[in-house]
Biopython code that builds the backbone (N, CA, C, O; Angstrom):
import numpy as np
from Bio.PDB.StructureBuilder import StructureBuilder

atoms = [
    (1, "UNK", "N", (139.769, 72.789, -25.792)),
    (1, "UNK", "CA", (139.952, 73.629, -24.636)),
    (1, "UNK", "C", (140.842, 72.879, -23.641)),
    (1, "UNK", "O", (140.644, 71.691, -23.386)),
    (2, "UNK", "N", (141.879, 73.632, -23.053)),
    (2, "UNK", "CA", (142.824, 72.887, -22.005)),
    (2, "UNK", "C", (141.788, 72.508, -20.788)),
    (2, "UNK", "O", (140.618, 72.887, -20.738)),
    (3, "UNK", "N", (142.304, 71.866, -20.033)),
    (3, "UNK", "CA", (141.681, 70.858, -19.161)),
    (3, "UNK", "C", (142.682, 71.560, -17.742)),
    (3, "UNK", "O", (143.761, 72.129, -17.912)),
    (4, "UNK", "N", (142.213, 71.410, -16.786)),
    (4, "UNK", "CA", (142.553, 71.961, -15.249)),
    (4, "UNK", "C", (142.399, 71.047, -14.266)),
    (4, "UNK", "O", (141.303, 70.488, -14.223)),
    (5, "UNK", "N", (143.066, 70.805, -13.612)),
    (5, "UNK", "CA", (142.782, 70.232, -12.317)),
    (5, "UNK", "C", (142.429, 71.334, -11.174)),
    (5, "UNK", "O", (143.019, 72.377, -10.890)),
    (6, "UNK", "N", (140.799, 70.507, -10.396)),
    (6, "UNK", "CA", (140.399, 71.295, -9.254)),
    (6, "UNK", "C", (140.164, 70.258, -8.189)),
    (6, "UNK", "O", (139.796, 69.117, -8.467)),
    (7, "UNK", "N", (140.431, 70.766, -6.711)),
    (7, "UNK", "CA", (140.730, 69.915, -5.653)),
    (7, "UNK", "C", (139.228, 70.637, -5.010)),
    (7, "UNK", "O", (138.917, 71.804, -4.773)),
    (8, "UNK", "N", (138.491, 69.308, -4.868)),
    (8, "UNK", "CA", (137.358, 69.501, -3.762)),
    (8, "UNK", "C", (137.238, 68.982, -2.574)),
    (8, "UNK", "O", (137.732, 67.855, -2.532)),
    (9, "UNK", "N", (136.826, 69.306, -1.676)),
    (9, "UNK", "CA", (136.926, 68.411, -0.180)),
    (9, "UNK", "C", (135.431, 68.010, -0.310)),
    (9, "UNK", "O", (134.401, 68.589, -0.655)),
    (10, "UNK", "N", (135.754, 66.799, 0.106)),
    (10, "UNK", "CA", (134.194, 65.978, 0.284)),
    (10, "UNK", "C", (134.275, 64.550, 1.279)),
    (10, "UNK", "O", (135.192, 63.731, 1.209)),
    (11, "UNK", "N", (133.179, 64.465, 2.145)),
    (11, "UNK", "CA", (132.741, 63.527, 3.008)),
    (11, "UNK", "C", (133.415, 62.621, 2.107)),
    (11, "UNK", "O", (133.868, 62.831, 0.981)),
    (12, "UNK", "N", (133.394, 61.429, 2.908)),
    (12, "UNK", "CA", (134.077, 60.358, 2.160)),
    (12, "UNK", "C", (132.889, 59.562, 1.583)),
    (12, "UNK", "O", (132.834, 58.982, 0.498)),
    (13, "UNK", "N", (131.830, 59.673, 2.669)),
    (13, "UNK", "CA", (130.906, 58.890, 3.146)),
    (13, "UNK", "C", (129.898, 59.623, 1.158)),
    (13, "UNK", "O", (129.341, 58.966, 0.278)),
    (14, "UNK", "N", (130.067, 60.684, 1.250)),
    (14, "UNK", "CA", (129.280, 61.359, 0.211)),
    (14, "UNK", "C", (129.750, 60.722, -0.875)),
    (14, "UNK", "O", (129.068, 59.946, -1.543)),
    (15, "UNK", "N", (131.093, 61.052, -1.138)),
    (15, "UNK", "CA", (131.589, 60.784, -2.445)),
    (15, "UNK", "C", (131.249, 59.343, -3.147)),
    (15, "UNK", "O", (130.638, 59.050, -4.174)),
    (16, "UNK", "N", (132.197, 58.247, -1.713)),
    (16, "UNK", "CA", (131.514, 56.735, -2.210)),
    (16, "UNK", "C", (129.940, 57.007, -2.562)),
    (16, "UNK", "O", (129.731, 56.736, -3.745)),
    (17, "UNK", "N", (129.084, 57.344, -2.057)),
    (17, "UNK", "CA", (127.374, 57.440, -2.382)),
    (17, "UNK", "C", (127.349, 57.717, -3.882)),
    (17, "UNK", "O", (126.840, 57.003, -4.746)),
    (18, "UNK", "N", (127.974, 58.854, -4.040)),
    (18, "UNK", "CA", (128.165, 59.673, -4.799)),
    (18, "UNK", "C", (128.861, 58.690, -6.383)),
    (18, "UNK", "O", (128.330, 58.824, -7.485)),
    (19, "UNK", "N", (129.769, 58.006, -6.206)),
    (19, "UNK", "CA", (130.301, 57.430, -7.536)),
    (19, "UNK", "C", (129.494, 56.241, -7.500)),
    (19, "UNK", "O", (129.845, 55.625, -8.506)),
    (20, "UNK", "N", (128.755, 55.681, -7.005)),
    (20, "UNK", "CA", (128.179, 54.244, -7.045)),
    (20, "UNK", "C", (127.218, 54.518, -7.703)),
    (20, "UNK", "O", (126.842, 53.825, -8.648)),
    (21, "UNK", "N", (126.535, 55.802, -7.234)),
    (21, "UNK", "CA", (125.103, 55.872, -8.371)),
    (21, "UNK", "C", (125.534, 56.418, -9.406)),
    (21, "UNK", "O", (124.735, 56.301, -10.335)),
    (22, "UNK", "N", (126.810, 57.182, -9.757)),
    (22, "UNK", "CA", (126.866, 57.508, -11.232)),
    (22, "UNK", "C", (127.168, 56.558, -12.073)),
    (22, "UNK", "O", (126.768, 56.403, -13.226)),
    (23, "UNK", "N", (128.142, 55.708, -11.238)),
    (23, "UNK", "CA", (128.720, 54.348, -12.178)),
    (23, "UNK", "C", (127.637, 53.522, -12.781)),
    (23, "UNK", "O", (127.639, 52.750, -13.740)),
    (24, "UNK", "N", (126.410, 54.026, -11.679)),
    (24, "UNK", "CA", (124.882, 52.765, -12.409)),
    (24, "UNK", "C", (124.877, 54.346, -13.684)),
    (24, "UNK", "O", (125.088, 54.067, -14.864)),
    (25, "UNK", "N", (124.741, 55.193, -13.476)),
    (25, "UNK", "CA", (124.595, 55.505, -14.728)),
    (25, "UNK", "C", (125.572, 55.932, -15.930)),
    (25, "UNK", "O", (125.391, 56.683, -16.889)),
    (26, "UNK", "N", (126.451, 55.325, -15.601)),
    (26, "UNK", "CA", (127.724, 55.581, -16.879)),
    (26, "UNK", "C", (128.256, 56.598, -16.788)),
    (26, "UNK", "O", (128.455, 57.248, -17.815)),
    (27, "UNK", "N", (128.782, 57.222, -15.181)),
    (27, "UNK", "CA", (129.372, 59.005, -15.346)),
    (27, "UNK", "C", (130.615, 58.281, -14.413)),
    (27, "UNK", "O", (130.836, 57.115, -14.088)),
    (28, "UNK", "N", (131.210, 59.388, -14.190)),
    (28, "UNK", "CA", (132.502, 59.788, -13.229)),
    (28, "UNK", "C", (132.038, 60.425, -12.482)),
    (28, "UNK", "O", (130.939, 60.788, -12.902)),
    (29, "UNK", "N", (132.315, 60.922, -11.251)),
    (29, "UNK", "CA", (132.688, 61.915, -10.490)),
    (29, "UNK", "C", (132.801, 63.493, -11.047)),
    (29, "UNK", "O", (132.123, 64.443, -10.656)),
    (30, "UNK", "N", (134.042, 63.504, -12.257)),
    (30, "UNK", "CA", (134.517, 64.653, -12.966)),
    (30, "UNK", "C", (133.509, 64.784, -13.808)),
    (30, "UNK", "O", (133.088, 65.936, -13.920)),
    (31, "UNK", "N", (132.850, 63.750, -14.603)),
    (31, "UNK", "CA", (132.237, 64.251, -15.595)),
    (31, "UNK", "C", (130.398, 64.751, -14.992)),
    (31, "UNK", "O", (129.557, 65.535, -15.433)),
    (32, "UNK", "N", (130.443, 63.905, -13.926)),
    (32, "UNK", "CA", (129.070, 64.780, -13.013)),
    (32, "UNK", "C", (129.418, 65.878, -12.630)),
    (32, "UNK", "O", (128.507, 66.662, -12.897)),
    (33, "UNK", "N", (130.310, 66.425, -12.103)),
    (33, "UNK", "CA", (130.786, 67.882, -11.943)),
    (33, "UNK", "C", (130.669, 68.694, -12.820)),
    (33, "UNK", "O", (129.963, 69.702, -12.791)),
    (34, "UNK", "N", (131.591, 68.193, -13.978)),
    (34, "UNK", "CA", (131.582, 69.126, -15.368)),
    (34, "UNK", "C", (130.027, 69.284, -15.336)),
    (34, "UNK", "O", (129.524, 70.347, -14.973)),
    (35, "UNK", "N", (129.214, 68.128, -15.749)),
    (35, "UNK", "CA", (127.576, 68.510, -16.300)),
    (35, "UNK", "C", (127.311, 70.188, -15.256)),
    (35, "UNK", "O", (127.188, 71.383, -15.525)),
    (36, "UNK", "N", (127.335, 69.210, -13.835)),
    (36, "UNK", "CA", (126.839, 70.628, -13.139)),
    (36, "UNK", "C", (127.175, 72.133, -13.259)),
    (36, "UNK", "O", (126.546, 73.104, -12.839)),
    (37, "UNK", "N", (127.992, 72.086, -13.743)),
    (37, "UNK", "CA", (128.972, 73.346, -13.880)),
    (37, "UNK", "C", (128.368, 74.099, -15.101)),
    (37, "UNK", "O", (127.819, 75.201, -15.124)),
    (38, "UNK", "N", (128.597, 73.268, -16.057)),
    (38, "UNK", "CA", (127.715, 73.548, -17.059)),
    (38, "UNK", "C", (126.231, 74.226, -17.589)),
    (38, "UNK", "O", (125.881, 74.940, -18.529)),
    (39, "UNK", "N", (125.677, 73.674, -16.600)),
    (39, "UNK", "CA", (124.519, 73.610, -16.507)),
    (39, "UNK", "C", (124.186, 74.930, -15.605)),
    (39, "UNK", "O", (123.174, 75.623, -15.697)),
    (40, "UNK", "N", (125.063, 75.071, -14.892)),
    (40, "UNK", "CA", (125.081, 76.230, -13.893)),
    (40, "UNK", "C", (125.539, 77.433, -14.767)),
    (40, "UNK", "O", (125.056, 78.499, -14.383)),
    (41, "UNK", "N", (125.993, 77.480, -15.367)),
    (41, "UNK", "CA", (127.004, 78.889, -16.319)),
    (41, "UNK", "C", (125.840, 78.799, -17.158)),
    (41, "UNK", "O", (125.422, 79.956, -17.101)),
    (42, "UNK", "N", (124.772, 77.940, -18.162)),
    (42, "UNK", "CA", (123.984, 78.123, -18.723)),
    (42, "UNK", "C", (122.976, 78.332, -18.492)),
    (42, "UNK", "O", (122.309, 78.677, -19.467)),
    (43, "UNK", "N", (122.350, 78.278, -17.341)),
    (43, "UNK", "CA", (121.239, 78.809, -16.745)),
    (43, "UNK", "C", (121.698, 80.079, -15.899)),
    (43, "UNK", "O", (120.855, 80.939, -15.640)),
    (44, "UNK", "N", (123.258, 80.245, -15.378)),
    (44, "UNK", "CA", (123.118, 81.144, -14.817)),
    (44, "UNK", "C", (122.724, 81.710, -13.531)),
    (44, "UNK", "O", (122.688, 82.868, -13.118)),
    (45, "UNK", "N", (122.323, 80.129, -12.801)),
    (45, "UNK", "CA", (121.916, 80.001, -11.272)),
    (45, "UNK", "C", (122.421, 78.716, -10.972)),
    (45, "UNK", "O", (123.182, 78.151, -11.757)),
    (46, "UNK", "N", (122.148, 78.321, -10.154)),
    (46, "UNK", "CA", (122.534, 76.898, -9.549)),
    (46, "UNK", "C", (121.385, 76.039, -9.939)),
    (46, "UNK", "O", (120.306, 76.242, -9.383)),
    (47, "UNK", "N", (121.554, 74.578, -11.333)),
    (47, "UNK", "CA", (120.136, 74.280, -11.750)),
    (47, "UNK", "C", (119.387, 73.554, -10.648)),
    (47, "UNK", "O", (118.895, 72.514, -11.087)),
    (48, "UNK", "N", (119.109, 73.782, -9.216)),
    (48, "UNK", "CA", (118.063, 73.485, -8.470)),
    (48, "UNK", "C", (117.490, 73.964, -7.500)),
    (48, "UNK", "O", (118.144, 74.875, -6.994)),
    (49, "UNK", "N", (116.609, 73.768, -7.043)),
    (49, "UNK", "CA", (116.012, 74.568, -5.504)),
    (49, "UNK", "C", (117.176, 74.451, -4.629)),
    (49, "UNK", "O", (117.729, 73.385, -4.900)),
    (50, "UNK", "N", (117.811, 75.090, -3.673)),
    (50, "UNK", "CA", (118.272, 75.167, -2.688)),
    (50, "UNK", "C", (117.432, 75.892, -1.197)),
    (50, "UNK", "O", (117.451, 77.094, -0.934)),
    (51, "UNK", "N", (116.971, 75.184, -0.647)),
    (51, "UNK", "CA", (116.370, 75.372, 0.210)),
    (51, "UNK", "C", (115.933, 75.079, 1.649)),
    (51, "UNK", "O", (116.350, 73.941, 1.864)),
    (52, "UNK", "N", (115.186, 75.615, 2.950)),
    (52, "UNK", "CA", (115.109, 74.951, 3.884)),
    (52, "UNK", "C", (114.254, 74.180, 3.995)),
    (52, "UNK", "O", (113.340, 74.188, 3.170)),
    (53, "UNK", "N", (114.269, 73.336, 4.965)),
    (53, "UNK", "CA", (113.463, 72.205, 4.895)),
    (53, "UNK", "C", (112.041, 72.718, 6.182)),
    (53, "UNK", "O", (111.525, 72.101, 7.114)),
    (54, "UNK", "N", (111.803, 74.259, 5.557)),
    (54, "UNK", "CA", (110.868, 74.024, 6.571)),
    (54, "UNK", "C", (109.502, 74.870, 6.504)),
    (54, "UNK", "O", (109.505, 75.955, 5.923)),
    (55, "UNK", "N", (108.330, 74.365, 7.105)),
    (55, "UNK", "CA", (107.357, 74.897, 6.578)),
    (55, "UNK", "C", (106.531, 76.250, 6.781)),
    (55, "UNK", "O", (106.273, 76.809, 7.847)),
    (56, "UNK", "N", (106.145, 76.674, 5.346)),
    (56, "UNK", "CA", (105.227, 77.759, 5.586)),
    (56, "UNK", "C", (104.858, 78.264, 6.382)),
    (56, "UNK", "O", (104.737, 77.477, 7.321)),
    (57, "UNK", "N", (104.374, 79.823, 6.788)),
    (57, "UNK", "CA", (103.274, 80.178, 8.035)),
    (57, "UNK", "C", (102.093, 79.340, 7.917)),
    (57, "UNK", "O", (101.536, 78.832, 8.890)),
    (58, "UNK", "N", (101.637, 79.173, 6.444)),
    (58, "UNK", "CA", (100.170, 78.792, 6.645)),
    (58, "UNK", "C", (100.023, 77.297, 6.878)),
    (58, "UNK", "O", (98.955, 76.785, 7.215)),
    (59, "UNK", "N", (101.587, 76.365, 6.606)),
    (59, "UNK", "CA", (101.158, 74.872, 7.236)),
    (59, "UNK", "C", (101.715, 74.862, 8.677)),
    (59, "UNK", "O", (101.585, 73.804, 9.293)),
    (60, "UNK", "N", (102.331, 75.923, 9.311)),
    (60, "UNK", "CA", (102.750, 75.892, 10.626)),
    (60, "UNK", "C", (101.162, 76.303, 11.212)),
    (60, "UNK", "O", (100.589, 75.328, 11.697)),
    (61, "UNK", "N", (100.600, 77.217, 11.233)),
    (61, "UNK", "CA", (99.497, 77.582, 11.336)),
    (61, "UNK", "C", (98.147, 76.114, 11.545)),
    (61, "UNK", "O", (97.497, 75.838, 12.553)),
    (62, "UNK", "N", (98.131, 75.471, 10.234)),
    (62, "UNK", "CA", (97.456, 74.381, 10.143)),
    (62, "UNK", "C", (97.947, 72.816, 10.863)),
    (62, "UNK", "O", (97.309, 71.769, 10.979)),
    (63, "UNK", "N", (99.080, 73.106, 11.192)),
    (63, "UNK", "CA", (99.590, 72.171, 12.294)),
    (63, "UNK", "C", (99.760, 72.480, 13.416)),
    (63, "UNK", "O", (100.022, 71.578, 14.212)),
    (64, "UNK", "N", (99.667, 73.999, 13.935)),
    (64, "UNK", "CA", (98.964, 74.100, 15.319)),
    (64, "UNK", "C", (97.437, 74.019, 15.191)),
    (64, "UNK", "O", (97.082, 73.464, 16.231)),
    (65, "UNK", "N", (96.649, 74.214, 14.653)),
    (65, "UNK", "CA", (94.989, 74.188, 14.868)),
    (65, "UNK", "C", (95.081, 72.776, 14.807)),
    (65, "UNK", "O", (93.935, 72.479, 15.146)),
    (66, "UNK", "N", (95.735, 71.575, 14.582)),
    (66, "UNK", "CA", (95.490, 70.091, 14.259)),
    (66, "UNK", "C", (95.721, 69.319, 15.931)),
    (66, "UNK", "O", (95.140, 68.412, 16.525)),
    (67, "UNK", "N", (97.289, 70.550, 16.375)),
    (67, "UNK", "CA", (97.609, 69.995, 17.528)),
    (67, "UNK", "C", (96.480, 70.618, 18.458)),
    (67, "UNK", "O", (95.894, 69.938, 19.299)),
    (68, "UNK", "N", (96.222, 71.969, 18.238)),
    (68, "UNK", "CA", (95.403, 71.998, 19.579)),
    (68, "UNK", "C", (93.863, 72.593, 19.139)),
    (68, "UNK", "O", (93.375, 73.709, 19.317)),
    (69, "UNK", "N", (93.181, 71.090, 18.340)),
    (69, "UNK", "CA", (91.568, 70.653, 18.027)),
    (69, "UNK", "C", (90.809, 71.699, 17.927)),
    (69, "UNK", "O", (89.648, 71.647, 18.332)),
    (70, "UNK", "N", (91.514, 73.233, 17.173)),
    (70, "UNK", "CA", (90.904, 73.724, 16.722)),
    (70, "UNK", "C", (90.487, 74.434, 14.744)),
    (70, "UNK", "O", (90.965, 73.992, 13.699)),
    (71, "UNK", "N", (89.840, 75.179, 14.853)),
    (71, "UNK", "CA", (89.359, 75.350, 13.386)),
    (71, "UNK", "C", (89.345, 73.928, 12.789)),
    (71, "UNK", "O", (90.117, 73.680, 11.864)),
    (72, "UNK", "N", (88.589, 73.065, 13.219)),
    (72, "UNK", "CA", (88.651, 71.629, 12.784)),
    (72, "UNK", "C", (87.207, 71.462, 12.280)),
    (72, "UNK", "O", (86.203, 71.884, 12.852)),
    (73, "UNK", "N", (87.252, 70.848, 11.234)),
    (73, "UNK", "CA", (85.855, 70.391, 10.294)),
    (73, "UNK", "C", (85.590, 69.382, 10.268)),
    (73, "UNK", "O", (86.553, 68.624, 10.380)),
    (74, "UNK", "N", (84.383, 68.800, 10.133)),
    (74, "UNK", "CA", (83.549, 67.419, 10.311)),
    (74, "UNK", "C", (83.726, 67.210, 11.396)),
    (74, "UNK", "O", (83.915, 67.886, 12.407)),
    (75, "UNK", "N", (83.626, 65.729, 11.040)),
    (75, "UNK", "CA", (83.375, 64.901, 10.187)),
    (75, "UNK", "C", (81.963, 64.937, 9.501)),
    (75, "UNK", "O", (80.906, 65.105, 10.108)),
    (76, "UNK", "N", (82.147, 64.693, 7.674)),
    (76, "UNK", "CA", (81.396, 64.857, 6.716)),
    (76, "UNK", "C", (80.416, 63.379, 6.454)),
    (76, "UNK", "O", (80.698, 62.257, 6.034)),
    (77, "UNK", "N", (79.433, 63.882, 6.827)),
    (77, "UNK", "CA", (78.387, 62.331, 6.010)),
    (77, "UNK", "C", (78.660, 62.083, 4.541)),
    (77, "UNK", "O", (79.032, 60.961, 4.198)),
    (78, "UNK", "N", (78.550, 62.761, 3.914)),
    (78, "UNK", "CA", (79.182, 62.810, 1.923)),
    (78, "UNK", "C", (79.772, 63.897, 1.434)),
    (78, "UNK", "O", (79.806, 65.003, 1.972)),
    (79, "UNK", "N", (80.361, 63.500, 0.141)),
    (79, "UNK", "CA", (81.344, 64.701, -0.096)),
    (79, "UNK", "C", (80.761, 65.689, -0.516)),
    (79, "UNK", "O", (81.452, 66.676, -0.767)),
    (80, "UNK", "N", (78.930, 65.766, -0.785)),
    (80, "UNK", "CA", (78.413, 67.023, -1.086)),
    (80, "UNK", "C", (78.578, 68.157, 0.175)),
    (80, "UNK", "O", (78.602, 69.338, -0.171)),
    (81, "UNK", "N", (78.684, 67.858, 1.537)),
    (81, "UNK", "CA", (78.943, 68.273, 2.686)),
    (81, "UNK", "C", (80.214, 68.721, 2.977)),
    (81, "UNK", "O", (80.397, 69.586, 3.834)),
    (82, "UNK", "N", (81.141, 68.200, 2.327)),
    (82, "UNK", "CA", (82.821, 67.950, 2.576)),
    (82, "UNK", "C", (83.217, 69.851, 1.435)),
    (82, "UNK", "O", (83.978, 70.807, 1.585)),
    (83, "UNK", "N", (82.152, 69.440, 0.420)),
    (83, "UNK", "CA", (82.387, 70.487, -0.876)),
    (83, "UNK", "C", (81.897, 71.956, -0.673)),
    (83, "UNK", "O", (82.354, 72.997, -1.145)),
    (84, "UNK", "N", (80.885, 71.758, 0.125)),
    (84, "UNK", "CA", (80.187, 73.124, 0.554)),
    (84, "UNK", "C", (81.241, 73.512, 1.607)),
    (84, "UNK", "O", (81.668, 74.623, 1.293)),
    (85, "UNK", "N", (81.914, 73.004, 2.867)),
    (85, "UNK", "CA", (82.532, 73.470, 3.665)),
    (85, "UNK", "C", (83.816, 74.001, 3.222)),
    (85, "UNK", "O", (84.388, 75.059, 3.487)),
    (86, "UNK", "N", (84.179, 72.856, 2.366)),
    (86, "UNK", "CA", (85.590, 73.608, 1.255)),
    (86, "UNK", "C", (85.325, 74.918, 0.616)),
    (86, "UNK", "O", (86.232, 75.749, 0.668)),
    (87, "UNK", "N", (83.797, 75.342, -0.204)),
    (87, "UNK", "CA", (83.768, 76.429, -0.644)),
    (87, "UNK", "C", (83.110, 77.018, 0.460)),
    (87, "UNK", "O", (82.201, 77.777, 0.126)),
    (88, "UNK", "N", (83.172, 76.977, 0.861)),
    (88, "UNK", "CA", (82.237, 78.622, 2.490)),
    (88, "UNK", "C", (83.471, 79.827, 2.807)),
    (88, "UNK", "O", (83.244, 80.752, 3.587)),
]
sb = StructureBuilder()
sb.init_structure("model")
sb.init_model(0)
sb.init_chain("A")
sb.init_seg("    ")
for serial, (resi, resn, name, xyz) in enumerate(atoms, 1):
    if name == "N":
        sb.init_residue(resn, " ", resi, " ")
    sb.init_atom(name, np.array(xyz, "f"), 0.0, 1.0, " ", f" {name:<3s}", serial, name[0])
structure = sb.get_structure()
């Protein structure tokens, strides 16, 4: 199959990051690209989570009751105490 040249813009700061850890593992730049690409046309999505970094209703929820000392449990004398409150 013929071969193409494609021009990407990238941090500089990324790229150096970027070839130092492939070189520990025996790649290029191009040939980490190719994999991804690959890998992307064969799955047919992008192969990873892309996502925000941010949390749930129900741990936003559980990190306001933490900040303001409520729905708060125990402290437990033993974990037979700790287990019943978990299942209630």
């Amino acid at each position: 199959m013929a071969k193409v040249s494609t021009n990407i813009s990238l941090d500089a700061e990324t790229k150096r990051k970027a070839q130092e850890l492939l070189a520990d593992l025996g790649l290029d730049l191009s040939t980490a690209v190719n994999i991804f690409l690959r890998q992307m046309i064969r799955e047919n999505a992008i192969p990873f989570t892309i996502s925000r970094d941010v949390p749930n209703k129900e741990t936003i929820a559980a990190i306001e009751n933490t900040e303001n000392h409520t729905d708060m449990y125990g402290p437990f004398d033993d974990v037979k105490s700790v287990m019943e409150a978990l299942n209630a």
